[in-house]
C-alpha positions in Angstrom: -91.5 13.0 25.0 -90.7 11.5 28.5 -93.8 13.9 30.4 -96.5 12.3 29.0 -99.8 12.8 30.9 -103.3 12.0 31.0 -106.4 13.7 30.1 -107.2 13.3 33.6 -104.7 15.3 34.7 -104.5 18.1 32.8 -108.5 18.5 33.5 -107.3 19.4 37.1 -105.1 22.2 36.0 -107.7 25.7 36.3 -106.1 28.0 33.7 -108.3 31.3 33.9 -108.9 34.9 32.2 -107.9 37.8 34.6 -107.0 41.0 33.8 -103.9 42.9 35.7 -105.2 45.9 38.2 -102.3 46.9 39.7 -98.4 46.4 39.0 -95.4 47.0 41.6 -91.7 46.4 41.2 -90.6 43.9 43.4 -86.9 44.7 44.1 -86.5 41.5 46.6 -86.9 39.3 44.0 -83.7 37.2 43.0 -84.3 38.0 39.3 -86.3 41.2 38.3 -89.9 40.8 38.4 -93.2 42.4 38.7 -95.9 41.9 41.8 -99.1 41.9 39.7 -102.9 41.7 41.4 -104.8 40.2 38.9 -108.9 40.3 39.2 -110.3 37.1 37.4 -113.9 38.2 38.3 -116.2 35.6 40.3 -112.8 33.9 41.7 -111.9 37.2 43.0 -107.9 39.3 43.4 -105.3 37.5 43.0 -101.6 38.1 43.2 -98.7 36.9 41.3 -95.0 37.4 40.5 -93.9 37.5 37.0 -90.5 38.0 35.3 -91.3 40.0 32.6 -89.6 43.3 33.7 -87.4 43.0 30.1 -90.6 43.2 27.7 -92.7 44.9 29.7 -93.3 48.4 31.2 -95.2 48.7 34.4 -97.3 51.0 32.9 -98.3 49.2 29.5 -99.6 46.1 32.0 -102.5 47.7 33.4 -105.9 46.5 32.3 -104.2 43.6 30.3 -105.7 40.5 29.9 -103.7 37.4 31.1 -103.9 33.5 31.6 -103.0 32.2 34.7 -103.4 28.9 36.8 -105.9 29.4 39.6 -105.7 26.3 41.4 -102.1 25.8 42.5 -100.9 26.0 46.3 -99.9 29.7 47.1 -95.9 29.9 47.2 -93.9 32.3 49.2 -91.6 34.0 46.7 -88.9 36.3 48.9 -91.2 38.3 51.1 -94.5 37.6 49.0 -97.0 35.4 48.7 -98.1 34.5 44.9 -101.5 33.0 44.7 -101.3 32.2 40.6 -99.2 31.0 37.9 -99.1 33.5 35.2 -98.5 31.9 31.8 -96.3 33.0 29.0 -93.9 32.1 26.4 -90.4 31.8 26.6 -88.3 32.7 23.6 -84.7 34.1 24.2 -85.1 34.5 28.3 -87.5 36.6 27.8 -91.0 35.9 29.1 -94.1 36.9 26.8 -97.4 36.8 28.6 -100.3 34.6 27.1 -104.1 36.6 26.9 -106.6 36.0 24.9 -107.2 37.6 21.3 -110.5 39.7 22.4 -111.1 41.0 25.4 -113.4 38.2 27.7 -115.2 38.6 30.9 -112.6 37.7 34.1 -112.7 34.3 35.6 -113.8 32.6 31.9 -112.1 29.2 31.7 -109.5 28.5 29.2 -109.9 24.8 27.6 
C-alpha cells in the first residue's frame, strides 16, 4: 500500500454523526447528485453534495443518519458551496452512504 499514514494524521480527520433534514436535486451538478443539509447537533447545519441519486430516493433520505467529515475546507461545487464530506461505499459506481447501526445523538464522534 503506497498511502500509508500516521496515527497522527488520521486523528485530525473529524468524521461526525448527522442526520439529513432536507434533500434537493441539484441539476447543475456535472454528474447527478443530491444537495443534502445535514444537522450534526452542537456543530450545527451543514450542507453537502452527494452522488447517490442511483440508490437513493429523495424522499427515503430524510431523517437518515450519516457520517461525514466535519473539518475539511468548504468547496464550491458548480453553483454551491459544500461544507462536509459525506462518506459512503463504493461498489459498482454506485455510492452507499455509511450511518451508524442505532440511531445516536448528532455531532457524536466516530473513532
Amino acid at each position: 500500500m503506497d498511502n500509508i499514514i500516521t496515527f497522527e494524521d488520521f486523528t485530525k480527520i473529524d468524521l461526525r454523526v448527522g442526520t439529513i433534514i432536507e434533500t434537493k436535486d441539484f441539476p447543475e451538478a456535472k454528474t447527478p447528485a443530491y444537495k443534502l443539509t445535514i444537522d450534526f447537533g452542537p456543530l450545527g447545519i451543514k450542507k453537502s453534495s452527494a452522488q447517490i441519486t442511483t440508490i437513493y430516493k429523495k424522499g427515503d433520505l430524510l431523517n437518515k443518519q450519516i457520517i461525514a467529515i466535519v473539518n475539511f475546507p468548504k468547496k464550491q461545487i458548480a453553483n454551491f458551496m459544500s461544507e462536509c464530506l459525506v462518506m459512503g461505499a463504493v461498489k459498482a459506481n454506485d455510492v452507499y452512504l455509511l450511518h451508524p447501526e442505532t440511531k445516536v445523538k448528532n455531532g457524536t464522534q466516530v473513532s
